[in-house]
Every structure is written in structure tokens, then in C-alpha cells.
C-alpha positions as CSV (number, residue, x, y, z in Angstrom):
1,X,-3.4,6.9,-13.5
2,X,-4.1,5.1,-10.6
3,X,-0.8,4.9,-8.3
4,X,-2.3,1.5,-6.9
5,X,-2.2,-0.4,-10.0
6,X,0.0,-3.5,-9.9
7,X,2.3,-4.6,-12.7
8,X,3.6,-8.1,-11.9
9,X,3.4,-10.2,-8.7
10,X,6.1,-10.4,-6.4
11,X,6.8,-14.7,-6.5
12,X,10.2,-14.8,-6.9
13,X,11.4,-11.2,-7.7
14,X,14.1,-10.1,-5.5
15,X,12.1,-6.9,-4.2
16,X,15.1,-4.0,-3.3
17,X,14.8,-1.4,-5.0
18,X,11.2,-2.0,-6.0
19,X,7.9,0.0,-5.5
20,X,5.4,-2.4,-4.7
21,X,1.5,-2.2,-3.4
22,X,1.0,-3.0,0.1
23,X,-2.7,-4.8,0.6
24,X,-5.4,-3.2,1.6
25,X,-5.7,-5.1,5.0
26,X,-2.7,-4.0,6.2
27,X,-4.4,-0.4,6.8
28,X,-6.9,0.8,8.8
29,X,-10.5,1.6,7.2
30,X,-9.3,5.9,6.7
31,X,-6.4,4.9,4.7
32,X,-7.4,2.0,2.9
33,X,-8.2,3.4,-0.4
34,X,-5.3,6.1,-0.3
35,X,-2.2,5.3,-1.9
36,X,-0.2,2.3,-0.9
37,X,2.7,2.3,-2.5
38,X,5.8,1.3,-0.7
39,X,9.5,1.2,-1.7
40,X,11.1,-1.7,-0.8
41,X,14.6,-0.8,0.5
42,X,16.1,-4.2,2.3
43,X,15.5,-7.0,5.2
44,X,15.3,-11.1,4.5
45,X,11.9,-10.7,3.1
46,X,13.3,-8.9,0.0
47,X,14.9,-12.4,-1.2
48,X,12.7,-14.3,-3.5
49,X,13.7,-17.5,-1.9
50,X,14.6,-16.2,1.5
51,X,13.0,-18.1,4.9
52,X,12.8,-14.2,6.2
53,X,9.5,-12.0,6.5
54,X,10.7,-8.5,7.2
55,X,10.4,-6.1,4.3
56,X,12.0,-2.1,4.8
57,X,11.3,0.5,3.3
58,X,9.6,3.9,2.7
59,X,5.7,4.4,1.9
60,X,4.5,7.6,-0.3
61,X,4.6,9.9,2.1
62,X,8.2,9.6,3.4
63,X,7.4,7.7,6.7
64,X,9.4,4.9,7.3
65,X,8.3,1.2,7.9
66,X,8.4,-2.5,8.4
67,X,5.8,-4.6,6.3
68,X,5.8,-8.2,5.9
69,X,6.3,-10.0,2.2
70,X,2.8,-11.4,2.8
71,X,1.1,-7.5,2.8
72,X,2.8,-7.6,-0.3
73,X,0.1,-7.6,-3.3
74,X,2.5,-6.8,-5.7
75,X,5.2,-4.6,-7.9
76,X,3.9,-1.5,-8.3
77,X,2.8,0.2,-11.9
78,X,4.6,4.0,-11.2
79,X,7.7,4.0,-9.1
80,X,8.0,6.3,-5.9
């Protein structure tokens, strides 16, 4: 299975909690076409109707990060 594949997208889902797919242009070129999942954990761009950008959270290999909604392509298919 691919671990990119997307299930829904993200307008108006409240995201914590959620393992979602970070776009492609967010990474550089080497890690473009690894896997890019990313588990959602809190910050104002969670909200589905929030002004906020920030989303926190955990990609697959344990390193923790700060994405914005908008690199956001959307919920992922297998959960982290």
C-alpha cells in the first residue's frame, strides 16, 4: 500500500489527532517521494475554521515539526 495515499481532504476537519500527507513541495528533491505522512498533534492551524497557520506534530520517522495547514494535501489513508 502506498503510505502516501490520501483519504479525504482536509476543508473543514478539525486535524488533531490526524495523520495527514504533507505536499510534496514542502521537501527538498531527496525526500520528495519518501513518505510524508505527518501526525497532526495541535497549534491554531488544526481548527477547521481557525485564522491560525501553525500545524504540530510528528512525521514518520519520529522527528518533530511545524508545517503550515497549506503543505497540508490531505488526511492520510494508513495512520502513523
Amino acid at each position: 500500500m502506498d503510505t502516501n495515499q490520501i483519504a479525504q481532504k482536509i476543508t473543514g476537519v478539525d486535524l488533531v489527532g490526524k495523520t495527514v500527507v504533507v505536499r510534496k513541495s514542502f521537501f527538498s528533491a531527496q525526500y520528495a517521494d519518501g513518505d510524508r505522512r505527518f501526525k497532526c498533534e495541535g497549534g491554531f492551524g488544526c481548527g477547521p475554521s481557525s485564522i491560525g497557520r501553525a500545524v504540530f506534530g510528528t512525521f514518520f520517522d519520529g522527528e518533530d515539526a511545524r508545517i503550515d495547514r497549506s503543505d497540508i494535501e490531505g488526511i492520510a489513508v494508513s495512520e502513523l
